[in-house]
Every structure is written in C-alpha cells, then in structure tokens.
C-alpha positions in Angstrom: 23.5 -7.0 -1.6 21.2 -8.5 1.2 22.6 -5.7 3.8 22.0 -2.7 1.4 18.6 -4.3 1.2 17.7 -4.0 4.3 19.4 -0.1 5.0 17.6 0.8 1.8 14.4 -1.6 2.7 12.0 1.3 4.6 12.9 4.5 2.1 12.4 2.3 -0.9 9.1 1.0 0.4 7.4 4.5 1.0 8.8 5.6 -2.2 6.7 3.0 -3.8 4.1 4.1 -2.3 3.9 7.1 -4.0 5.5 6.1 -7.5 3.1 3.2 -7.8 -0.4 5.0 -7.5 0.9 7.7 -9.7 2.4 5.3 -13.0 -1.0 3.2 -12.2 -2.8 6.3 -12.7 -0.9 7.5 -15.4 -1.9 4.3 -17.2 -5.3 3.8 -16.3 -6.9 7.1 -16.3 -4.2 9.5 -18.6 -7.0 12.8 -18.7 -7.4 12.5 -15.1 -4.3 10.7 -13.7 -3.8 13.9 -11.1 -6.8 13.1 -9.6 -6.8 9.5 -9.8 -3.2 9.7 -8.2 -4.5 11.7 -5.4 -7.7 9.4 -4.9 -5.6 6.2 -4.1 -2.9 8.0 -2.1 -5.9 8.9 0.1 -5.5 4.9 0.3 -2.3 5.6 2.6 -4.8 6.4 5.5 -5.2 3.1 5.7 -2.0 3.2 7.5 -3.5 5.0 10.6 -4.3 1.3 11.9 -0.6 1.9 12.6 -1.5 3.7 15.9 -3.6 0.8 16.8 -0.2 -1.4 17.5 1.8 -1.9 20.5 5.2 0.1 18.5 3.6 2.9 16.2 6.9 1.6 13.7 8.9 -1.6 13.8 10.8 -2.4 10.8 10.4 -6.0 11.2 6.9 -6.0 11.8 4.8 -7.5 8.6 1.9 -4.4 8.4 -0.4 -7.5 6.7 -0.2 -9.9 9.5 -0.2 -7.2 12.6 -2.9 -4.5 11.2 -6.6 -4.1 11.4 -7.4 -2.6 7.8 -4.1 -4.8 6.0 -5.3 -8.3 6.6 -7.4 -10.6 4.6 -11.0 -9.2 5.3 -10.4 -5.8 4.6 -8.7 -6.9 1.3 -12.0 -9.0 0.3 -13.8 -5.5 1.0 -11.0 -3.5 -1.4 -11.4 -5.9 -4.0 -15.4 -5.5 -3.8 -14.8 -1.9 -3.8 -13.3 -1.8 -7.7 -17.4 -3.1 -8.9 -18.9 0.2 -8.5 -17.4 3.1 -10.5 -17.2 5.5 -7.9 -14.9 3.6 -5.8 -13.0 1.6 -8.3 -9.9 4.3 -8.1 -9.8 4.7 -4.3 -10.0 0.5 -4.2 -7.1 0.4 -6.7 -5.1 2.8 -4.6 -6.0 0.2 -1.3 -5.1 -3.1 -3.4 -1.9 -1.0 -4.6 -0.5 -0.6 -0.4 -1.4 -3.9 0.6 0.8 -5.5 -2.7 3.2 -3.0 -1.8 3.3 -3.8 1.7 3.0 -7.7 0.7 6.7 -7.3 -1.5 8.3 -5.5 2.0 6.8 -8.3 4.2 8.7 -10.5 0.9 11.6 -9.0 1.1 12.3 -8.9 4.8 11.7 -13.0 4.4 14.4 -12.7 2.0 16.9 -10.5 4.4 
C-alpha cells in the first residue's frame, strides 16, 4: 500500500489541485462556480516560487517548508485576504494549495 502511495503520490497531488478548487466552488458559489474555480486556480501561480529553489522539482522536498509564498507568513496574508469580498475567492483558492500541499508534505512523512 505504502509503495503505490508513493508511485501514485505526485499525479494524485496535482489532481487535487484541480478537483478541490472546483467541488469548493461548486459548493460555495453554485451560479458562479466557473468563475470561482478559475479565480483560485489562478492560486496555482503561487507555485512559480518553484523556480526560486535550487531543484525546480524534487519529490521529496516539503513545498511548505522550502518556498517563499508556502510558508507561514504568506499563509497569515491568505487568511487576511478572505475579509474583503473581492479577494475572499482567490484567498480560498491559496488556503486550498497550501492544505493541499500540507496532506503531500503528510503523506510523504507517512511513506
């Protein structure tokens, strides 16, 4: 089980991150979920702090202890960003990758 974890680990976690934002957004905002969904995928460019490490990809790596915009400061900013209406979806969409990214930093601790 623990093997076909870790093989299935990296496709599983970038599917998430594109179920998740859209079932969220099916949820929260049914008349507009389309946009919604896009809003917070838009939320995936936080990802480009990727290019900011010394191996653009490691599977091993934990994004929320080795990037810029995944680590506890940023997060405090994304969870201020759901006060004001206008930002409240794009915040969701942030808070939505860093959990995401917070269960694959779980389960490679599990592996």
């Amino acid at each position: 089980m623990i093997e076909w974890l870790l093989l299935a680990r990296p496709g599983l976690h970038l599917l998430l991150h594109v179920m998740v934002p859209g079932i969220f957004a099916r949820l929260c905002w049914p008349e507009r979920w389309k946009m919604a969904w896009l809003v917070m995928m838009a939320g995936m460019l936080i990802d480009l702090d990727h290019l900011l490490a010394d191996t653009l990809y490691d599977p091993l790596r934990c994004s929320l202890t080795a990037h810029p915009l995944h680590g506890p400061i940023p997060a405090l900013v994304y969870l201020l960003l759901l006060w004001p209406r206008k930002t409240r979806v794009l915040a969701c969409g942030l808070l939505i990758h860093l959990a995401l990214d917070g269960s694959d930093c779980l389960m490679m601790l599990a592996a």
